[in-house]
N, C-alpha and C positions, 0 to 999 in steps of 0.2 A: 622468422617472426616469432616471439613470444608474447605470452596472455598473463595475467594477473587479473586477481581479483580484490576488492576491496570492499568492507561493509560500512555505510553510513548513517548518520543520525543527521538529523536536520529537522529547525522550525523554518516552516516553508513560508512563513507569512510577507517575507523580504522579497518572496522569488516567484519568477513567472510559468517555476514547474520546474520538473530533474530533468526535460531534455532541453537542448535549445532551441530558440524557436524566432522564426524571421517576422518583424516588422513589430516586436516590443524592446522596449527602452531598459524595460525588467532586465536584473539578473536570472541566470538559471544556476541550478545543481550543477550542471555537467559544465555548464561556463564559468564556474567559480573553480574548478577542478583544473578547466584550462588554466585557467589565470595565476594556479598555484603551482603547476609545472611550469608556465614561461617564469616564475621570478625562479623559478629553483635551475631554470636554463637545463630541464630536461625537456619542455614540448617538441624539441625538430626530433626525440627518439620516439614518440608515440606519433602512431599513426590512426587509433578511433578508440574513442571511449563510448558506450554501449550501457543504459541502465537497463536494470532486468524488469523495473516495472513503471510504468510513466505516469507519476503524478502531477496533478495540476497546479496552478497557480493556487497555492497558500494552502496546499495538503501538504503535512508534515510526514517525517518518516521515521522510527528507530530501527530500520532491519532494512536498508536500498541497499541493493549489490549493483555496482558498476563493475567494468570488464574494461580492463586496460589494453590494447596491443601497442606492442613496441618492438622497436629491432635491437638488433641484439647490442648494441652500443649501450642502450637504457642499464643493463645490467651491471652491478657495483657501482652503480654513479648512485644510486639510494638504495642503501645497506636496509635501511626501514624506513619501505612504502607509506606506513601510518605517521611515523615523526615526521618525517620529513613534509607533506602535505598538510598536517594538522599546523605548522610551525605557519603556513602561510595561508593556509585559509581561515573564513572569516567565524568568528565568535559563533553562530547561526548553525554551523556545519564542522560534524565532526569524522574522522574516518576513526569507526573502531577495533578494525582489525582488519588484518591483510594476507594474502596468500604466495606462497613460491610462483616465481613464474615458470612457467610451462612453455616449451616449443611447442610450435605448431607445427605438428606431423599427420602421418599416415593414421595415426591413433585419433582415437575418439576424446574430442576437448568438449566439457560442458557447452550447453546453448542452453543462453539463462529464461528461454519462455521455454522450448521442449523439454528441459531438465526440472523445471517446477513442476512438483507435485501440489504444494497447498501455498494460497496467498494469503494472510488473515491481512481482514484491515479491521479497526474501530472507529465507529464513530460516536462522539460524546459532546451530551448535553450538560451544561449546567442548568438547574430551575432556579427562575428568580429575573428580575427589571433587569440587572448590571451585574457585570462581571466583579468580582472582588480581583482588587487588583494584583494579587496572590494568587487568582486561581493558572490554572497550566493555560500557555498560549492555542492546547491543541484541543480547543472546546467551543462549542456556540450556546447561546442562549436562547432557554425555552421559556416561555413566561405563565407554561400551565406545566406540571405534575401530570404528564401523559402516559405514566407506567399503568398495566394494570396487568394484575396476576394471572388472567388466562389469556398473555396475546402471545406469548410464546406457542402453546398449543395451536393457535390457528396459523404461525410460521411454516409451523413444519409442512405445509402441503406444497409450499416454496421448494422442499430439498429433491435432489434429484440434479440428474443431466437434461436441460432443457433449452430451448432456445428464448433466451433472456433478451431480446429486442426491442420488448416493449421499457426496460430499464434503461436503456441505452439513447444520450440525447443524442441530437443530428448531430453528424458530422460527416467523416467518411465512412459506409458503412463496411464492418471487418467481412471478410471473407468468410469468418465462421463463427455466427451469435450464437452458439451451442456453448452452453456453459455448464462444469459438474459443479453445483450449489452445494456445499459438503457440510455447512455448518451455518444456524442463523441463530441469537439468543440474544435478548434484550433482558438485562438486569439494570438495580436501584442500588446506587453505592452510598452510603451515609446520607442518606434521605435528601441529599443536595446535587445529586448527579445520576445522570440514567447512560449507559454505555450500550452501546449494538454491535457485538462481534460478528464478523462476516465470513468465511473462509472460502474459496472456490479455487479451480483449479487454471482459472482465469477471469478476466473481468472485461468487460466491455466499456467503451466511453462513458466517463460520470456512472457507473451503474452501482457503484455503491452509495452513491448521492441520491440517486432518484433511489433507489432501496430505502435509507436511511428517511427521507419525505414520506414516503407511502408508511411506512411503519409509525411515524409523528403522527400521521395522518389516521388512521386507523388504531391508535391508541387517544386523541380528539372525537373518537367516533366521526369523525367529518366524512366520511366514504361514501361517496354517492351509488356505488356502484359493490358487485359484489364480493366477497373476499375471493383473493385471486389464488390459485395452484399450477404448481409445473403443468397441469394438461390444459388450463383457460389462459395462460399466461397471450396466447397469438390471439385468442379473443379480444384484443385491448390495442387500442394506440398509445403513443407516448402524449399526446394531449391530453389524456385521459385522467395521466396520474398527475401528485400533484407536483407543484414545482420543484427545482433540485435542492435540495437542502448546501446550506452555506459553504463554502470548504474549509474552512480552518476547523473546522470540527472533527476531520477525516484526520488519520494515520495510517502505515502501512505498518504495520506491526511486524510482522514475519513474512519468511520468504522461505518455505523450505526446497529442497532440489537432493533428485533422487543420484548426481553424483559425486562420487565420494571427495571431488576438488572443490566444491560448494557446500561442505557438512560445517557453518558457521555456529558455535556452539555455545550461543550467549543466549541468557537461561530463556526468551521467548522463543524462540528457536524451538529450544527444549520442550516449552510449555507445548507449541504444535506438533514436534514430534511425537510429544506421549500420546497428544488428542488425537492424532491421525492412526498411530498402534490400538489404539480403541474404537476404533471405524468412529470418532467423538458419537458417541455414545454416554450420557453420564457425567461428563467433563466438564461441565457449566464451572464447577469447585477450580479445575487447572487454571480456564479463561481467566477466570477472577483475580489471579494471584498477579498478574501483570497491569 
């Protein structure tokens, strides 16, 4: 058996999420992926493709790593993984780079949730009634100017390893809502959009949704309750806070992984690397540049 890796880009707005999922009509990421190996008549050599981090219906992504396995038939049948796939998938979805494949042996192979060290996502407001029809698809709309210059300071009582549950909507609950919160920072990009970078070393169901509400919410001054910190975070139910913020306004930005067969080196990649060399300390200027 061999593994491959691949990085992709995608406007999630067409799609019912990167994994696939029973009882929608939706495309997915990972089914559009199927779909471009059965025309390329490599699907009977793969045997699971595997995304490293699962977003939802109408979250976008520039930095998703999926994980190929195939037998060994798969090999020299596509000289390049990335042309060959980008030729039959759709407009929407791009693979931008791609990895050697790897046997699977006695040796240690990436595992793309243990091998993640930092996730960034952003989420992004435009201000204003309506979208200009120019603006990026991976935005929602705010119709109040909720930035204000010291809500960054009261973020940081958020950073830490904590158990993040109260961010977390129902569903199944994980095994371990323990999350290291590495980086939180809300900036004003040309007075016509506000960005919330997020970065942890995991995420829980919609929890950078419900983040990105409470912070809407709390820059409205709408907070009925008090400003929350890793140690009050279990004081709180999820009815608490406010609703989940939209998803097309979420991306996955980066994906970093501490082994050296996942070192994807496309510059936000970069941008987290260097934030992470810096315990992100300081880095607000990096974040910005992407």
């Amino acid at each position: 058996m061999y593994r491959s890796y691949i990085q992709i880009q995608y406007n999630g707005l067409p799609y019912a999420g990167s994994q696939e999922q029973r009882g929608t009509e939706m495309s997915t990421i990972q089914g559009e992926l199927w779909k471009a190996l059965h025309f390329l008549k490599l699907s009977k050599y793969v045997t699971r493709i595997h995304m490293a981090s699962r977003t939802d219906a109408g979250v976008h992504a520039y930095s998703q790593i999926a994980e190929i396995d195939t037998t060994p038939e798969f090999l020299g049948r596509a000289p390049s993984l990335m042309k060959a796939l980008n030729a039959y998938l759709p407009s929407t979805i791009r693979v931008t780079a791609s990895s050697e494949s790897h046997m699977l042996s006695g040796s240690k192979l990436p595992h793309l949730q243990r091998d993640a060290v930092s996730k960034w996502y952003r989420y992004t407001w435009v201000i204003g009634n309506h979208h200009n029809p120019l603006d990026p698809v991976n935005s929602t709309l705010s119709s109040v100017d909720f930035y204000r210059p010291g809500l960054n300071e009261r973020l940081q009582a958020l950073l830490g390893k904590y158990d993040f549950s109260v961010f977390e909507s129902p569903k199944n609950p994980p095994r371990n809502p323990m999350c290291h919160l590495q980086y939180l920072h809300i900036w004003k990009q040309s007075g016509s959009k506000i960005h919330l970078d997020v970065v942890a070393d995991r995420f829980l169901y919609k929890m950078v949704r419900n983040m990105a509400a409470y912070v809407q919410s709390l820059g409205k001054r709408e907070m009925a309750f008090p400003l929350l910190s890793g140690e009050t975070l279990q004081g709180y139910s999820r009815e608490a806070l406010p609703r989940t913020a939209p998803p097309q306004g979420l991306t996955l930005m980066a994906i970093l992984f501490q082994n050296e067969h996942l070192q994807f080196d496309d510059w936000r990649n970069k941008c987290l690397r260097l934030a992470l060399h810096k315990e992100f300390s300081h880095v607000e200027n990096i974040f910005s540049q992407a």
